[in-house]
LOKOL-507410 format. One record per residue (C-alpha): x, y, z; residue in three letters. Coordinates in nm, 2 decimals. Layout:
N
X:Y:Z:ALA
...
END
This chain:
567
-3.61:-0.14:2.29:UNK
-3.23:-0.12:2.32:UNK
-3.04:-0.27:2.00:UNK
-2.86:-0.56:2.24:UNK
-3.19:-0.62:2.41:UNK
-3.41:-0.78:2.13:UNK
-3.69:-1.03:2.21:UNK
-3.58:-1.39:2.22:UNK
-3.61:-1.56:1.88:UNK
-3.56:-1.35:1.59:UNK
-3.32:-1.46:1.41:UNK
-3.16:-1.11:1.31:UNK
-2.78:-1.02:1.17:UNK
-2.56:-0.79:1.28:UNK
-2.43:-0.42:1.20:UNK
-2.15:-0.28:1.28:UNK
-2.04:0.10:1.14:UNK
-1.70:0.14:1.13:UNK
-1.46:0.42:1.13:UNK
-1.23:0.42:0.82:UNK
-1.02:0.67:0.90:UNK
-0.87:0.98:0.71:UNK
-0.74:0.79:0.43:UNK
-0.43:0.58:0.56:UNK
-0.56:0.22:0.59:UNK
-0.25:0.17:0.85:UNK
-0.51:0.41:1.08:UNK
-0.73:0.09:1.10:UNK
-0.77:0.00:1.41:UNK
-0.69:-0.36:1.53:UNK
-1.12:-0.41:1.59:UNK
-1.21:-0.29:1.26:UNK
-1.00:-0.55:1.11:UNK
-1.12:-0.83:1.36:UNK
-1.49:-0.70:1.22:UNK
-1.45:-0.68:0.85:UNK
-1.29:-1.03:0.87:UNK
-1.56:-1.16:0.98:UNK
-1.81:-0.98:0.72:UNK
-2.06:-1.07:0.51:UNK
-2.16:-0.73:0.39:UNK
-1.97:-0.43:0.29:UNK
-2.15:-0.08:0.27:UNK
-1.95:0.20:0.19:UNK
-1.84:0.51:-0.06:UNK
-1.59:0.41:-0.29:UNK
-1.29:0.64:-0.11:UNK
-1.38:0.44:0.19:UNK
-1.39:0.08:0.04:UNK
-1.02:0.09:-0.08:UNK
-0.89:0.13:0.25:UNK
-1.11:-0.13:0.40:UNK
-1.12:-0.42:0.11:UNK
-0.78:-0.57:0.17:UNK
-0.90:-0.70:0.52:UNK
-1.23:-0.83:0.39:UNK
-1.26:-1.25:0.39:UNK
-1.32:-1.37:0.03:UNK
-1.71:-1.39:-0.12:UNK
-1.79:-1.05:0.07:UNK
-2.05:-0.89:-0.07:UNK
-1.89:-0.52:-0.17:UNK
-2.21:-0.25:-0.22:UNK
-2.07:0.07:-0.28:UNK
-2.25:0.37:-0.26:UNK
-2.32:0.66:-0.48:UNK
-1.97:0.78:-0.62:UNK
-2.18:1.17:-0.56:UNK
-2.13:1.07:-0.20:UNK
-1.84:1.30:-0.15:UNK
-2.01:1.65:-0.27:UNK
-2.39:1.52:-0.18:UNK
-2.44:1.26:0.06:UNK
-2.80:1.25:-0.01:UNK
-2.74:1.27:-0.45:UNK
-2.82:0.94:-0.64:UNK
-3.17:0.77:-0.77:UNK
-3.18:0.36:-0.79:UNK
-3.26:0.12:-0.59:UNK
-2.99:-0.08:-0.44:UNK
-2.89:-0.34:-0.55:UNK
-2.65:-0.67:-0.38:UNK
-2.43:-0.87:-0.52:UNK
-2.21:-1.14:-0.41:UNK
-1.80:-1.10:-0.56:UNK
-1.50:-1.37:-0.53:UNK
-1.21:-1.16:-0.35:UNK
-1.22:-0.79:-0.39:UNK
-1.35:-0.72:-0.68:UNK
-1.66:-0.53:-0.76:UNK
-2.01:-0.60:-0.96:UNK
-2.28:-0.42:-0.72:UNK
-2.44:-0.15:-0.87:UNK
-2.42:0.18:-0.72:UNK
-2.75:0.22:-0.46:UNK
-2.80:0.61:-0.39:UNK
-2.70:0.68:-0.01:UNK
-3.03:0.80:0.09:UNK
-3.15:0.38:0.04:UNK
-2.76:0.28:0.29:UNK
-2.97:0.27:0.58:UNK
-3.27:0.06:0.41:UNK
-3.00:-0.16:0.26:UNK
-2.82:-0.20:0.56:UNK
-3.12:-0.31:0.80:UNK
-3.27:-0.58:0.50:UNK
-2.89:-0.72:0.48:UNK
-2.90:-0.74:0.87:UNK
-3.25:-0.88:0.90:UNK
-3.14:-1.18:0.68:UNK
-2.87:-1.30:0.93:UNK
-2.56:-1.12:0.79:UNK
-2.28:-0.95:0.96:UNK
-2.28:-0.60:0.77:UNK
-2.02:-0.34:0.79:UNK
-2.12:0.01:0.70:UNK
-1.78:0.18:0.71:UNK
-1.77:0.57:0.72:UNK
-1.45:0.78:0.64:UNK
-1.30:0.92:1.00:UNK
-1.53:0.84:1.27:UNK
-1.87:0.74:1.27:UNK
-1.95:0.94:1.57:UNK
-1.88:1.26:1.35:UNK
-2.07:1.17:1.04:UNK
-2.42:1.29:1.07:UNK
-2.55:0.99:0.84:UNK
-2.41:0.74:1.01:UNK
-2.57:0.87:1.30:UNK
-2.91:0.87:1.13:UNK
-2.85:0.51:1.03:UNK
-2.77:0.38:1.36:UNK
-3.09:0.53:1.47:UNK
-3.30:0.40:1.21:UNK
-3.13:0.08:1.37:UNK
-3.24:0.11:1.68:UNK
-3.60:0.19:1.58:UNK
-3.66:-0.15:1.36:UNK
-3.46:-0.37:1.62:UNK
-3.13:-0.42:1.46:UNK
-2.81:-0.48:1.63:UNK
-2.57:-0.26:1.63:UNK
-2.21:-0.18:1.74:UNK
-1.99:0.14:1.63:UNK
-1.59:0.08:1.58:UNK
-1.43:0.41:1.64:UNK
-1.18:0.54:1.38:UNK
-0.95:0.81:1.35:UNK
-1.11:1.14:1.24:UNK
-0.98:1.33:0.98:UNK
-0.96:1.65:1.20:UNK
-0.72:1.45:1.41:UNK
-0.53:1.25:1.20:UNK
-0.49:1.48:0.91:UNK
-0.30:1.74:1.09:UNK
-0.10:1.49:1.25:UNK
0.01:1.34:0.92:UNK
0.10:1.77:0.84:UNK
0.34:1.79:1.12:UNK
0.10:2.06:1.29:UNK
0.06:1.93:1.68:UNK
-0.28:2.11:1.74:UNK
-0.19:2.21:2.13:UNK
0.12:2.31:2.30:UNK
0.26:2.25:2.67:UNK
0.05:2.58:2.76:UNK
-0.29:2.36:2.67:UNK
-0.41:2.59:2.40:UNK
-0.80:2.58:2.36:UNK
-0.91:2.32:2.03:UNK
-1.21:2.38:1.86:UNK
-1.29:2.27:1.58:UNK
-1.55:2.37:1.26:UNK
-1.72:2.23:0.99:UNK
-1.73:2.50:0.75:UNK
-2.03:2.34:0.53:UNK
-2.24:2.36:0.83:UNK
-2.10:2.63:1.06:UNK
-2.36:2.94:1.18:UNK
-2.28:3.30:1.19:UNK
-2.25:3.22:1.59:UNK
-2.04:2.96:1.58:UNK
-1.82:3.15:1.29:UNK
-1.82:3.48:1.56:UNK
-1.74:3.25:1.92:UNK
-1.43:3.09:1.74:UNK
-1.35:3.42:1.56:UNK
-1.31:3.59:1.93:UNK
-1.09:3.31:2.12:UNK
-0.76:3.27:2.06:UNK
-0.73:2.90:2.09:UNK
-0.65:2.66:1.77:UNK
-0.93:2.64:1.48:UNK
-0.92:2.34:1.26:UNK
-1.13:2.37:1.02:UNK
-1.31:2.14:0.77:UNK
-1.37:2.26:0.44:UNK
-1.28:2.23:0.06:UNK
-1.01:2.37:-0.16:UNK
-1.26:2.59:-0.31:UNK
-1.39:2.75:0.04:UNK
-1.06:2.78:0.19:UNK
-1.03:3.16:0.11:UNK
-1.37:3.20:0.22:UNK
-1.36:3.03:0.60:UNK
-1.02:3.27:0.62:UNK
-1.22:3.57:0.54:UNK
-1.54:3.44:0.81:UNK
-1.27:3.43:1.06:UNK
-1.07:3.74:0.98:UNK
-1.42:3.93:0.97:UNK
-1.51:3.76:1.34:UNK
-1.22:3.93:1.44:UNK
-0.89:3.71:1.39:UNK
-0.57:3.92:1.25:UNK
-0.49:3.86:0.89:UNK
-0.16:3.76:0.97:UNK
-0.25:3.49:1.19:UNK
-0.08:3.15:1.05:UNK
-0.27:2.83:0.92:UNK
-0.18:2.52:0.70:UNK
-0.41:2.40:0.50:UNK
-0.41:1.98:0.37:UNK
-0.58:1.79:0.07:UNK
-0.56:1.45:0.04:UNK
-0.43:1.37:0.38:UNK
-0.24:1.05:0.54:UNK
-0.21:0.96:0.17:UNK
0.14:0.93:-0.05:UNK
-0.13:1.23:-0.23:UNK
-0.09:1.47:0.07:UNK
0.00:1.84:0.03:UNK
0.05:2.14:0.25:UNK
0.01:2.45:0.23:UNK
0.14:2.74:0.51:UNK
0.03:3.09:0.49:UNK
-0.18:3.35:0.70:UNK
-0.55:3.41:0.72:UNK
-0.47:3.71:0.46:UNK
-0.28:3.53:0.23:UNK
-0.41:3.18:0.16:UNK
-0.62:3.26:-0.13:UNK
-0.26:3.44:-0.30:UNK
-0.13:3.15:-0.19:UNK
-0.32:2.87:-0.40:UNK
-0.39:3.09:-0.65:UNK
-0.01:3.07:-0.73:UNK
0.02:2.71:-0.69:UNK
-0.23:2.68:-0.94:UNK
-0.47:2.54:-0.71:UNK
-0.77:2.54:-0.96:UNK
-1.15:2.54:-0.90:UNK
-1.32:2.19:-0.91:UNK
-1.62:2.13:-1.10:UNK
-1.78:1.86:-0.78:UNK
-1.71:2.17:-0.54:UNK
-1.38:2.12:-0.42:UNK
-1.16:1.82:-0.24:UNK
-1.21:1.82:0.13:UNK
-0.91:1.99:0.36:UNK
-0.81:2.02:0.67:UNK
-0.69:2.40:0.74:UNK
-0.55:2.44:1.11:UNK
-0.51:2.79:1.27:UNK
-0.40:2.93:1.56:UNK
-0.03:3.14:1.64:UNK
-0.02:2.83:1.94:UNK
-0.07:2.55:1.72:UNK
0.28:2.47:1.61:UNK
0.21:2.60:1.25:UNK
0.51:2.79:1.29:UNK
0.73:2.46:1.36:UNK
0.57:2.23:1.04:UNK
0.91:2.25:0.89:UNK
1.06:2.07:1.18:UNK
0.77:1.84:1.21:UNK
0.67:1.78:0.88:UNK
0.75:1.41:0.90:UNK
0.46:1.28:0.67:UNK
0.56:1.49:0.38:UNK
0.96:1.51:0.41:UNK
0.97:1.12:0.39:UNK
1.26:1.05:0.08:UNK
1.09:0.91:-0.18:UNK
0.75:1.08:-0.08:UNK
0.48:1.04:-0.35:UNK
0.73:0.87:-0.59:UNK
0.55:0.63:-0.83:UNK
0.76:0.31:-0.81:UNK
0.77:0.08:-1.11:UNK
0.84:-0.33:-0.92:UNK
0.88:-0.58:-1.21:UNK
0.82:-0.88:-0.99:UNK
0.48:-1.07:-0.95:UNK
0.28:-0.94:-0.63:UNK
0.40:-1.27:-0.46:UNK
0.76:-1.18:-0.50:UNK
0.73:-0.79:-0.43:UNK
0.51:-0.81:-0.06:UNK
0.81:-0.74:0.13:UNK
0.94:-0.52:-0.15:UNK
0.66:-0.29:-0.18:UNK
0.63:-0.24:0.19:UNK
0.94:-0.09:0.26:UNK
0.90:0.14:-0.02:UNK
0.56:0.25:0.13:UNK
0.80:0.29:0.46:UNK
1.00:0.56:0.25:UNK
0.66:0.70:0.13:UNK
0.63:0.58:-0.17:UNK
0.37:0.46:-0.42:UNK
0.46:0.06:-0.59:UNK
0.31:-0.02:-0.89:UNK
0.41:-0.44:-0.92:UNK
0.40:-0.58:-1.28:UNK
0.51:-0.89:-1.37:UNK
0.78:-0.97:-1.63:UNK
0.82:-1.32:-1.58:UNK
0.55:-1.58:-1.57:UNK
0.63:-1.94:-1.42:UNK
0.50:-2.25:-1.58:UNK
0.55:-2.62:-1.54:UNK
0.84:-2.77:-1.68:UNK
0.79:-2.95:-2.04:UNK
0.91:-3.27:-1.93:UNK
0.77:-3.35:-1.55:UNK
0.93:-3.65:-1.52:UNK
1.29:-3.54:-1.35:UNK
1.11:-3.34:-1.13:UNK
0.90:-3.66:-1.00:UNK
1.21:-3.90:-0.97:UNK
1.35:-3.61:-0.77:UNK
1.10:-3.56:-0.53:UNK
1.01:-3.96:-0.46:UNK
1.37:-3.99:-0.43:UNK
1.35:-3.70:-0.10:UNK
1.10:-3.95:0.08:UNK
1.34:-4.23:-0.03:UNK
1.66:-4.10:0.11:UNK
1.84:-4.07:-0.17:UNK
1.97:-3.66:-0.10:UNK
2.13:-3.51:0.20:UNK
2.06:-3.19:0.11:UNK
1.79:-3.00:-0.06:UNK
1.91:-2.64:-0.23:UNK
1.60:-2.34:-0.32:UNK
1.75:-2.04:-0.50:UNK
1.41:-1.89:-0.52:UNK
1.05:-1.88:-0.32:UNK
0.94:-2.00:-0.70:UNK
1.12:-2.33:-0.65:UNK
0.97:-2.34:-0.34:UNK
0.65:-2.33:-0.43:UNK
0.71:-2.57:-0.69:UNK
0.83:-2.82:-0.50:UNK
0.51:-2.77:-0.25:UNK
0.26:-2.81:-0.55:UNK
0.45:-3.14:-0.65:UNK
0.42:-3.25:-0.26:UNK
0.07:-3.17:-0.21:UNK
0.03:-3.38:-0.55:UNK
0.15:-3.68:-0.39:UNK
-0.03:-3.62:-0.04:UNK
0.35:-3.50:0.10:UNK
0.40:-3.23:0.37:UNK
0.70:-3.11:0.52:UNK
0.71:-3.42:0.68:UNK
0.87:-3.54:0.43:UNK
1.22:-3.32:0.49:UNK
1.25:-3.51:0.82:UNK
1.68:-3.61:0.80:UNK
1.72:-3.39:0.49:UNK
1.93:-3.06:0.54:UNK
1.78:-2.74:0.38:UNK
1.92:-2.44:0.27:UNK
1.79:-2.15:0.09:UNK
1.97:-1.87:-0.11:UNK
1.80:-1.56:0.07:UNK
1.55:-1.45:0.36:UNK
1.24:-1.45:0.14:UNK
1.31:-1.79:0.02:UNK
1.41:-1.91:0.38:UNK
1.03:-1.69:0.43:UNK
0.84:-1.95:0.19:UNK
1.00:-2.22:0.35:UNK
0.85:-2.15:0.70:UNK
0.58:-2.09:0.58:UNK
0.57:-2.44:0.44:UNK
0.65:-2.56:0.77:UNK
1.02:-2.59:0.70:UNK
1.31:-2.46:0.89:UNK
1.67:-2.38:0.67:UNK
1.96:-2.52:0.83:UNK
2.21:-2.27:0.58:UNK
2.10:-1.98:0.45:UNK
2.40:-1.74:0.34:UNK
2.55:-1.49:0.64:UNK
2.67:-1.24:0.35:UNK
2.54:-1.19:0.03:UNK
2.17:-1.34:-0.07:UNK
2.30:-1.54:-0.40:UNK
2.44:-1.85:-0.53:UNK
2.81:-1.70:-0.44:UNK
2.70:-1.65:-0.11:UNK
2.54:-1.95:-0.04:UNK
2.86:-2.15:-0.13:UNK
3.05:-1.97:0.09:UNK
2.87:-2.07:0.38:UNK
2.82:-2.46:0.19:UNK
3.00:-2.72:0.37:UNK
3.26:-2.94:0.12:UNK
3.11:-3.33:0.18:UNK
3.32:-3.50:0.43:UNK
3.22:-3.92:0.39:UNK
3.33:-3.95:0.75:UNK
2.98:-3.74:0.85:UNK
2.79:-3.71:0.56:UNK
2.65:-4.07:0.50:UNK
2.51:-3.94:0.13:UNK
2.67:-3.71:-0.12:UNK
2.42:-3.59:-0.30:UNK
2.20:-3.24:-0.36:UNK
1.91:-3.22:-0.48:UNK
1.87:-2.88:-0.69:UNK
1.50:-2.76:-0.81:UNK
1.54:-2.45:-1.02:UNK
1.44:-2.24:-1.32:UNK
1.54:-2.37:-1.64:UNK
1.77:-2.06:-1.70:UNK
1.99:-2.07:-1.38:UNK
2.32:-1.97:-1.40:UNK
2.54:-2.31:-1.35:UNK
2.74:-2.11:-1.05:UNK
2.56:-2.28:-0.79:UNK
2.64:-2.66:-0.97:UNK
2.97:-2.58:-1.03:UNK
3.04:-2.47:-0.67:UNK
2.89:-2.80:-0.51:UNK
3.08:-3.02:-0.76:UNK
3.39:-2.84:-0.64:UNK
3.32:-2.91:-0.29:UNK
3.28:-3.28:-0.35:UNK
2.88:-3.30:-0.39:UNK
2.73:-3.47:-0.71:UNK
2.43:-3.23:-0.80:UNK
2.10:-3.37:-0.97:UNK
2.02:-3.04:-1.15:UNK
1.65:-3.02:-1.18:UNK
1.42:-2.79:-1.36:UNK
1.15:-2.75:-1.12:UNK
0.98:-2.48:-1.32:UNK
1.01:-2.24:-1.66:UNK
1.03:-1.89:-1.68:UNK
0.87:-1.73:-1.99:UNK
0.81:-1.39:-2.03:UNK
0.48:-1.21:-1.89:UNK
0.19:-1.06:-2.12:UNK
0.18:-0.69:-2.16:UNK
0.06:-0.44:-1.86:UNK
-0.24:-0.23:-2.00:UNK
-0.17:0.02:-2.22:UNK
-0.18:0.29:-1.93:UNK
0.08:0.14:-1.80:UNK
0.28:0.08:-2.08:UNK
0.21:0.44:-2.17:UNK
0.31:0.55:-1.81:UNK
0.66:0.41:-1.86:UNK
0.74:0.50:-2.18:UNK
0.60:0.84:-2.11:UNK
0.77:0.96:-1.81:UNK
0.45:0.90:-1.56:UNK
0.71:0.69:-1.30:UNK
0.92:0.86:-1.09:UNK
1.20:0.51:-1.10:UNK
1.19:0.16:-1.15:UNK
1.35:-0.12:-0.99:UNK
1.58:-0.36:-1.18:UNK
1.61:-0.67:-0.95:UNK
1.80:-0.91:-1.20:UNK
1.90:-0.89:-1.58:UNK
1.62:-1.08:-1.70:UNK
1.38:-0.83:-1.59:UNK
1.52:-0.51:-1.79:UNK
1.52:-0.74:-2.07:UNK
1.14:-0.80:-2.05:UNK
1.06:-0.52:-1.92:UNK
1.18:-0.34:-2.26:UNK
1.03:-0.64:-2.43:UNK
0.65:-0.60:-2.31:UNK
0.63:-0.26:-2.22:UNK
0.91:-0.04:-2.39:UNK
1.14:0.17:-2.23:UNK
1.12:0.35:-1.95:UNK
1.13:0.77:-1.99:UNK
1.52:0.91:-1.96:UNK
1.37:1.11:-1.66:UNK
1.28:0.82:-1.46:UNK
1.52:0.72:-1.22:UNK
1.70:0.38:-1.30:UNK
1.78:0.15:-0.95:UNK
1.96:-0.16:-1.03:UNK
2.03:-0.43:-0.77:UNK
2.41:-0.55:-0.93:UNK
2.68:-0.51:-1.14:UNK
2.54:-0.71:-1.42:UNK
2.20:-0.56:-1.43:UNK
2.32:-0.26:-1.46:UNK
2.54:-0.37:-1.77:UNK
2.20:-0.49:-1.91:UNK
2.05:-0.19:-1.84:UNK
2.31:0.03:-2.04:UNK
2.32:-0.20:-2.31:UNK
1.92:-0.12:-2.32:UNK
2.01:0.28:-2.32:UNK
1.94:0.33:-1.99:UNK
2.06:0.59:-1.75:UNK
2.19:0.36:-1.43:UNK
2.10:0.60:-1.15:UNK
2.07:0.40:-0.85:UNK
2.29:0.06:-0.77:UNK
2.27:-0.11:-0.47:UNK
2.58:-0.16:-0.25:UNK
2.56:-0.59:-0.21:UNK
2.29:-0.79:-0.46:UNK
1.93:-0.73:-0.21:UNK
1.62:-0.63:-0.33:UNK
1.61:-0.49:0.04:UNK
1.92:-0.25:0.00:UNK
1.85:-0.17:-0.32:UNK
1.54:0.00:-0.22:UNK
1.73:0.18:0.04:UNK
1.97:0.29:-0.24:UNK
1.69:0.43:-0.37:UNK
1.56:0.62:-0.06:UNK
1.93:0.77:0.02:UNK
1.90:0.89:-0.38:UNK
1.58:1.03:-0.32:UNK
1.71:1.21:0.04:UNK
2.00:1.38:-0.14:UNK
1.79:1.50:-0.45:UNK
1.54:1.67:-0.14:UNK
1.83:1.81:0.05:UNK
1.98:1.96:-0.27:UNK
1.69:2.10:-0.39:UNK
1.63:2.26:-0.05:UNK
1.98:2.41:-0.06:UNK
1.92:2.55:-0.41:UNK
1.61:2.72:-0.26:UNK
1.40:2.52:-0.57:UNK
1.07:2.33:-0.48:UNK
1.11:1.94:-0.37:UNK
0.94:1.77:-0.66:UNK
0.91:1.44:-0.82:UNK
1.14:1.30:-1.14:UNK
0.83:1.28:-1.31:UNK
0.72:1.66:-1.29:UNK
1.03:1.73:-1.46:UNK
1.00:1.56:-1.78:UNK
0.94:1.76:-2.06:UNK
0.59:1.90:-2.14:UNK
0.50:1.72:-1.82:UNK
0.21:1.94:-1.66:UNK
0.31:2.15:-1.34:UNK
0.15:1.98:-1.00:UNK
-0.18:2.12:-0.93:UNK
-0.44:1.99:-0.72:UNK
-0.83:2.01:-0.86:UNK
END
């Protein structure tokens, strides 16, 4: 009986096993998505669930599998074990992988959608295959969700194409399982070899394929970690690779080595990885990236330092609470529906939100901005409002700030503006630039504290130790407030991280801290500032490659840090 053709009546779930990919969730495909947002169940090694989690509905059930996975899929005693989490966190206990097959089919057979997710591609992994059988034989539906193998992907990410315009031969070898036949047809051709193996087996798979009759001197790269911000690449020849790690102090693994990806081959473009390298050579490539700003306030942030390679580690340093006295912030709002404002000013996505809680309090929507005029201090502010359902009519054509935003403010004209008053929500420690301005330009201003600010709790101590000891590579000063609790909940940051500061006066907050201003952006954008950063982090590359020295991260500099090694 074919898995799609099951008798009429039984009322049976769903599995589908999906390809993860190499490690770079980005290499989801746009299915795998669509299926793990539809989930109920989530199978998978623990590697494999952190790429996949973030698209998974809330109330999945998460049932990772035996953390031995990696070195022996078959390693583990238990018995499995479900449980049902809010969001993405984690409770199940870890079921050996030998049981993934029994666990999937009883998840299946009581009406769940299960995903058993599989790093590259399911069609390569010998357990998946295994599984889907098992499947088949009990009457399970089952559909398979391609993802991007490793063998692919990984050498993609390296900058090594693996064939050229002349069509060179690909073949490719699984050193854990490879015969002495397969080890001696691959040996004789003269195509491109990529090879799967382990740190600790890459001298070895050189020497099977010199001794099967490949020249020592024939080139290869070999990968660990790759399509992560962990990446690193090796180039050297079938002769030399074992000199080769050995001096990078590539050192044996006690589970039997991280999996790699070595490519050989004189036509597979090995020779042109410096030109192509465009994983690797991004400018702030591996950086650990200190964000003081709550998750909700770093998104955008945080992805366009990813975009530069980087790694962003967001910690709060201001929390947002109610204001003391709600009153103010009531008469304000009833007097929006009431008409008693022409305009409605948000210099942050925090008043924003404030102002949507207070609505939704009442039973308002953004209805209720129907004849008011809207303006917003920046593009993530004029972000929150869409997303509210609201449409600015001002936000600033220059510079993202108060400044900016009465640049572009109209002075109130009686003749055709029939009410001459702004309503202002804001933090209770606003700078009065913004009042001033409007007074100036003929509006009255009801100055309202829409929310507090207070200072966040503490990062865990391994954070708190990671700053203060050097472990990231810069940090990101958005405003003055956030050096100063920065310093306040976590100490200061290490003298060789790098210092980016978003202004003038942060800066001067920064130095009156004993900081080291490194980085400052040219105009007051958490946007530009983080491409300050990545021009900071392009020249530091390019002058280390002039000096002939090895590209490396602030944070391997600091004193007693270890040298980079891999294990």
């Amino acid at each position: 009986m074919s898995p799609t053709n099951l008798p009429v009546g039984l009322d049976h779930g769903h599995v589908t096993f999906l390809g993860a990919g190499p490690g770079d969730p980005g290499l989801l495909t746009l299915r795998a998505v669509e299926a793990l947002s539809s989930a109920d169940v989530l199978v998978a090694e623990h590697d494999v669930l952190d790429v996949i989690r973030a698209h998974a509905r809330q109330g999945v059930s998460v049932v990772p599998t035996s953390p031995d996975s990696a070195s022996d899929p078959y390693k583990g005693t238990g018995t499995p074990q479900l449980t049902v989490v809010d969001g993405a966190s984690t409770t199940a206990s870890l079921p050996p992988v030998r049981d993934a097959a029994h666990l999937v089919m009883e998840a299946a057979r009581g009406g769940r959608r299960v995903v058993r997710a599989v790093s590259g591609d399911p069609g390569l992994d010998t357990y998946a295959t295994e599984e889907m059988l098992a499947c088949a034989a009990a009457g399970v539906p089952f559909e398979v969700v391609p993802g991007v193998a490793a063998a692919v992907g990984v050498p993609a990410y390296a900058g090594v194409p693996l064939r050229d315009a002349q069509g060179a031969d690909v073949r490719f070898v699984d050193a854990r399982t490879a015969s002495d036949r397969c080890w001696t047809e691959v040996g004789a051709s003269d195509g491109t070899v990529v090879v799967s193996t382990s740190l600790d087996s890459v001298a070895a798979a050189a020497g099977e394929l010199v001794a099967a009759g490949r020249k020592p001197d024939t080139p290869l790269t070999v990968t660990v970690a790759g399509t992560t911000t962990r990446q690193r690449t090796w180039t050297a020849t079938l002769g030399t690779i074992a000199q080769t790690l050995k001096q990078a102090k590539v050192l044996p693994s006690p589970d039997g080595g991280r999996p790699v990806i070595a490519v050989v081959g004189e036509r597979s473009s090995v020779a042109q990885r410096d030109q192509l390298s465009w994983f690797e050579s991004k400018p702030l490539f591996g950086w650990k990236v200190l964000v003081p700003r709550t998750k909700e306030q770093a998104v955008s942030l945080s992805d366009q330092l990813r975009s530069y390679g980087a790694v962003p580690h967001e910690v709060p340093t201001i929390a947002v609470e109610p204001p003391r006295t709600p009153q103010q912030m009531e008469r304000a709002v009833k007097g929006l529906v009431t008409g008693r404002y022409e305009w409605i000013a948000f210099t942050s996505v925090n008043a924003v939100k404030a102002v949507r809680e207070k609505f939704e309090e009442y039973g308002l929507d953004a209805r209720a901005f129907a004849g008011i005029k809207v303006a917003a201090v920046g593009e993530q502010t004029a972000k929150a409002l869409v997303a509210f359902g609201v449409k600015p009519d001002l936000v600033p054509s220059g510079e993202q700030s108060a400044a900016g935003l009465l640049e572009d403010w109209p002075p109130y004209d009686p003749v055709f503006d029939p009410i001459d008053r702004v309503f202002l929500p804001r933090a209770d420690i606003a700078t009065e630039t913004l009042v001033a301005g409007l007074i100036e330009l003929g509006w009255e201003v009801d100055d309202v504290t829409a929310y507090r600010t207070v200072r966040a709790s503490p990062p865990a101590a391994e954070t708190r130790e990671a700053i203060k000891g050097g472990g990231f590579d810069a940090v990101l000063f958005t405003s003055s407030s956030t050096v100063r609790n920065l310093v306040g909940i976590a100490g200061k940051p290490h003298n060789v991280t790098v210092i980016a500061c978003i202004g003038p006066a942060t800066a001067k907050t920064a130095e009156e801290h004993g900081l080291r201003v490194d980085v400052m952006a040219p105009e007051p954008s958490v946007g530009k500032l983080a491409e300050a950063l990545a021009e900071f982090g392009l020249r530091r590359r390019a002058s280390a490659l002039e000096a002939g020295d090895p590209v490396t991260r602030p944070s391997e500099r600091r004193p007693g840090a270890r040298r980079r090694r891999t294990t």
